[in-house]
N, C-alpha and C positions, 0 to 999 in steps of 0.2 A: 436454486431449488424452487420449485412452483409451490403454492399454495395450494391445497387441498380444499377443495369445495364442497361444503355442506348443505347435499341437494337438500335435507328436508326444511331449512330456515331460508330458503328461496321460496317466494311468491309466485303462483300462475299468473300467466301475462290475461288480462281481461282480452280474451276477441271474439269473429264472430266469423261462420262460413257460410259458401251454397252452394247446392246441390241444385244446380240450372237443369231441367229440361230439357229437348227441346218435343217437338210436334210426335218422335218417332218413340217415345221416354228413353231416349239416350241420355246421358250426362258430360256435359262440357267440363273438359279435362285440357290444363295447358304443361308444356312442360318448360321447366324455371330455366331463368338464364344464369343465375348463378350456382349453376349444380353441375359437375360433371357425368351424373348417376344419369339414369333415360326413362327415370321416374316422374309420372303423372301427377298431376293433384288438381281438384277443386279451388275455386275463388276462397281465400279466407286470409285474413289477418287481422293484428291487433287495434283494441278498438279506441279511440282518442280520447282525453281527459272528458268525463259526464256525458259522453256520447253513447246512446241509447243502440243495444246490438243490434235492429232493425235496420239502422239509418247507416251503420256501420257496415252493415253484410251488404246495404245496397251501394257503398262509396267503395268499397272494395273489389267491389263487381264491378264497377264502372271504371276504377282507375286502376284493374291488373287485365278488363280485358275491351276495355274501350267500349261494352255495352251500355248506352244510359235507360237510364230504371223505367223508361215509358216504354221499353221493349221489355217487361220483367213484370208480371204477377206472383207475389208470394203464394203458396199455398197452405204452407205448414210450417210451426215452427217446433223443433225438439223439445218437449216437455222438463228436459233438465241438461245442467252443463255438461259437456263432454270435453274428459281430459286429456292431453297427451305431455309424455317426460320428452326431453329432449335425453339422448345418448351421451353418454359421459364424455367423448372426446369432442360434442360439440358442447356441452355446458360449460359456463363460464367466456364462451366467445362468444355466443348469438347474443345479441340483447344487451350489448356491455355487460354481460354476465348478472344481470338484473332478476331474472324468472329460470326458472327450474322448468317451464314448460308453457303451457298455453290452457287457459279454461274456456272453453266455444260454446256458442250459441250460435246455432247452425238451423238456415234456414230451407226451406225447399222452394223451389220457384220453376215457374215454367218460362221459359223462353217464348215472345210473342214474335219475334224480328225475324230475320233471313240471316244466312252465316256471312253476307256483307256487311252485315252489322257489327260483326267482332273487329278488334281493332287492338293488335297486339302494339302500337307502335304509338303509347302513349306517351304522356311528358316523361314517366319513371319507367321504364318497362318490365315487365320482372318475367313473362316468358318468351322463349324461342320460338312454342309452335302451339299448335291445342290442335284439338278434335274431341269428335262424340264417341262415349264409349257406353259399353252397356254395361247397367248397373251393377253387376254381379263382379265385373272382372276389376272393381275401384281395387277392392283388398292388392290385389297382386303387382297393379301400377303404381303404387306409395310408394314414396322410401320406408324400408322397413321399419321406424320405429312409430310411423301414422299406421300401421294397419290394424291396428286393435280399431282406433280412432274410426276410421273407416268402417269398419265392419259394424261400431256402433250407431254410426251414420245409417246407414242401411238399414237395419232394424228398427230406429228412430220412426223413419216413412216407408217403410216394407209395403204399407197397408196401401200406398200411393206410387210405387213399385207394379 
């Protein structure tokens, strides 16, 4: 018999995302290699012990899509955390079962480089494929339990949109 997991004595995972740019205000979207879904998502993940969500959103960037940060102007960052639950049948596996979900500090950024500058085929690689997509249609590329997540992204920099 499994144990029953008590989402609300779980802690958010401290991390941080971005909302890349690029020239045309598309947004760079990769799609994960441990997923069998054909869902989308932005750069983001958790952020390392006292590491500051700036330096985090830009190591994240850089080591899920091989862009380094001299190709990357921030422009904005979300005025407050943004949360997402993880779904019951994945709580308790993601994260040694540690976090209930993720607290983001999500940044916007413009892409300076050219699309040979992405570089999916890092030392860890975490997607299969990426492309630009336009802002509006993030909600619908998520796995369903990020699109709240997303949508709050979107209103976050609407104004930069």
């Amino acid at each position: 018999m499994s144990k029953r997991i008590d989402r609300e004595t779980l802690p958010y995972r401290p991390a941080a995302g971005v909302m890349l740019l690029n020239r045309e205000g598309k947004v760079w979207v990769g799609q994960r290699l441990d997923s069998t879904l054909t869902a989308w998502q932005m750069p983001q993940g958790g952020l390392d012990p006292g590491e500051e969500p700036r330096e985090g959103a830009l190591r994240e960037l850089e080591e899920e899509t091989g862009i380094p940060r001299d190709k990357v102007e921030i422009l904005a960052c979300c005025d407050r955390q943004l949360l997402y639950d993880l779904p019951d049948d994945l709580l308790g596996k993601v994260w040694k079962g540690k976090w209930r979900g993720q607290s983001q500090t999500w940044f916007l950024a413009r892409f300076l480089g050219e699309d040979r500058d992405v570089n999916l085929a890092t030392p860890e690689p975490e997607f299969r494929a990426w492309k630009w997509a336009e802002p509006q249609e993030l909600p619908e590329l998520i796995v369903p339990f990020k699109k709240g997540l997303y949508r709050d992204v979107l209103k976050a920099f609407a104004e930069w949109l």
